[in-house]
C-alpha positions in Angstrom: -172.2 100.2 1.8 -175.8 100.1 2.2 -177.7 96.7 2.1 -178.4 95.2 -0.6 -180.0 91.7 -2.0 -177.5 89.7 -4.1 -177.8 87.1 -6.8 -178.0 83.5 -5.4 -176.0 81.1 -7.2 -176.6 76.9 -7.7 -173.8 74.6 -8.4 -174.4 70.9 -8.1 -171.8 68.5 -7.0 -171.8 64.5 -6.6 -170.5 62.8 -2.9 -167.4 60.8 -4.5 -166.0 57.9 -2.4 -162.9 59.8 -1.3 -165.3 62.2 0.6 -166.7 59.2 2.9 -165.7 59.2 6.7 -165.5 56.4 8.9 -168.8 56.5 9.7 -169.8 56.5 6.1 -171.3 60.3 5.6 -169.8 63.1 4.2 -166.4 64.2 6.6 -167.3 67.8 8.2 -164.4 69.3 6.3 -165.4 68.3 3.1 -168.4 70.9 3.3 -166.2 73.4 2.8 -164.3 72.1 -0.1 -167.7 71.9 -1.8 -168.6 75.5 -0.3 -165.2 76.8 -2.3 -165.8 74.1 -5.4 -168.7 75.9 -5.8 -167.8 79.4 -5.3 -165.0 78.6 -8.0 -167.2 77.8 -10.7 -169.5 80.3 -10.1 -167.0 83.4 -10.0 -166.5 82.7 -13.5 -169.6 81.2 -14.9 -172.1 84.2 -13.2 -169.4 87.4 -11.8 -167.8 86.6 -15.3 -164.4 86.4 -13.5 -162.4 83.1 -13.4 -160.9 82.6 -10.5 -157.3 82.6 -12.5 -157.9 86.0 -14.3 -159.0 87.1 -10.4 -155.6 86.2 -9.5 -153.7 87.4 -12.3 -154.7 90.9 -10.9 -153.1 90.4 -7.7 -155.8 89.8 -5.6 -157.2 87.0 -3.7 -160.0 86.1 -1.2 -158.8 84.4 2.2 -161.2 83.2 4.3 -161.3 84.7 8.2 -164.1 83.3 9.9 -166.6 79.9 8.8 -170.0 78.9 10.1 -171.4 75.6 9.0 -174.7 73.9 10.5 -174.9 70.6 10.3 -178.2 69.4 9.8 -178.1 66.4 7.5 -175.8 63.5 6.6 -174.5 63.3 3.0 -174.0 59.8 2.2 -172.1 58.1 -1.3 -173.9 59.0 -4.5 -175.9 61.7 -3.2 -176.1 65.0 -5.1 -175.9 68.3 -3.4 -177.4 71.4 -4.7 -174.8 74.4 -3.4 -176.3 77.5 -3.6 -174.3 80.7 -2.4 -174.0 84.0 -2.6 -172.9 87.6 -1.4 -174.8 87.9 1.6 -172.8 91.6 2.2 -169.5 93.4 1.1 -167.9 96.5 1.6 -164.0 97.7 1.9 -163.3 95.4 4.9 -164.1 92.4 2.7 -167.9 90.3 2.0 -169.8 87.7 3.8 -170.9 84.3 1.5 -173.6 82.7 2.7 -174.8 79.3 1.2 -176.8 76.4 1.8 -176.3 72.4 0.8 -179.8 70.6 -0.7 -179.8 66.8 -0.9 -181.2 66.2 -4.4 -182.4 62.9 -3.5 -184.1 64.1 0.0 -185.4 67.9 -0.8 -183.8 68.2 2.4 -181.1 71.3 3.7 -177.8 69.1 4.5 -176.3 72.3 5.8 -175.9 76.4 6.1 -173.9 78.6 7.1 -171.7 81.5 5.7 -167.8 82.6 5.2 -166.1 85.9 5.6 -163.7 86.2 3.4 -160.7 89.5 3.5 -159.1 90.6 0.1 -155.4 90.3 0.5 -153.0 91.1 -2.1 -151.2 88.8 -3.0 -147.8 89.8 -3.6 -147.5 90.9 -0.1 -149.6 88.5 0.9 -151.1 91.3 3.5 -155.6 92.1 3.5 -156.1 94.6 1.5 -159.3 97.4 0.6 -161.9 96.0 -1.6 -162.3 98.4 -4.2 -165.4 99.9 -5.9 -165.0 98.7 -9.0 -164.8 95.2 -7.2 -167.7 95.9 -4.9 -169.6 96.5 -7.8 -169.0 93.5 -9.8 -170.1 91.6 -7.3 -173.0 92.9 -6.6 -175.5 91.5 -9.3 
C-alpha cells in the first residue's frame, strides 16, 4: 500500500502507585501497558471498533517487534498524554507509532513504535490483513 498520513490519536492516563519502581519512576514495562491502554480506548472511541467486537470476528493484533525511547522519568501523580497512531499498514500487518507527554512538564517522556501481525484467532496462526480492514484504519 502506498504511504499515507494517518490520524493521530490522544489518550491521557494518570501514573498510579502500583506503576512505581524501586527507584520511584515509572517501571520500563509499564510504558507499554499504557502504549496498549491507550490503543484500547482509542480502537473504539476513534476506528469505531471496540476491541471486543474486534475479537468477536476472529481476529486479533499480536505484537512482533517494540521500540521505546526513554527520554524522561514518569514519576507518582504525573499525567501522560499518549498519542498514537498508524504510522503504516498493509497485508503483512501495521506499524503504531506513539509518543508519551508529561502534562505537568510539556516534556516527551518517551517514543517509539510497535509492529503488530494480525493472527486469527482460532488457529491462533498470523494472518492477511484485509482491505476492508486496511481501510478502516486508515482515517
Amino acid at each position: 500500500m502506498e504511504k499515507n498520513e494517518y490520524s493521530i490519536f490522544e489518550t491521557e492516563l494518570k501514573v498510579r502507585p502500583d506503576d512505581i519502581d524501586m527507584f520511584q519512576h515509572v517501571h520500563n514495562s509499564k510504558y507499554f501497558d499504557y502504549v496498549l491502554s491507550a490503543r484500547y480506548d482509542q480502537m473504539e472511541e476513534f476506528y469505531n471498533m471496540s476491541m471486543e467486537s474486534f475479537l468477536e470476528s476472529g481476529y486479533g493484533w499480536v505484537v512482533r517487534t517494540a521500540h521505546v525511547d526513554f527520554k524522561r522519568p514518569l514519576i507518582l501523580g504525573d499525567v501522560i498524554l499518549i498519542r498514537t497512531g498508524i504510522l503504516t499498514i498493509n497485508e503483512k500487518g501495521c506499524r503504531v507509532q506513539f509518543e508519551m507527554e508529561n502534562k505537568r512538564t510539556k516534556k516527551i517522556a518517551s517514543d517509539g513504535w510497535f509492529d503488530y501481525v494480525m493472527i486469527d484467532t482460532k488457529t491462533g496462526k498470523g494472518c492477511k490483513v484485509n482491505d476492508e480492514m486496511i481501510k478502516a484504519y486508515s482515517i
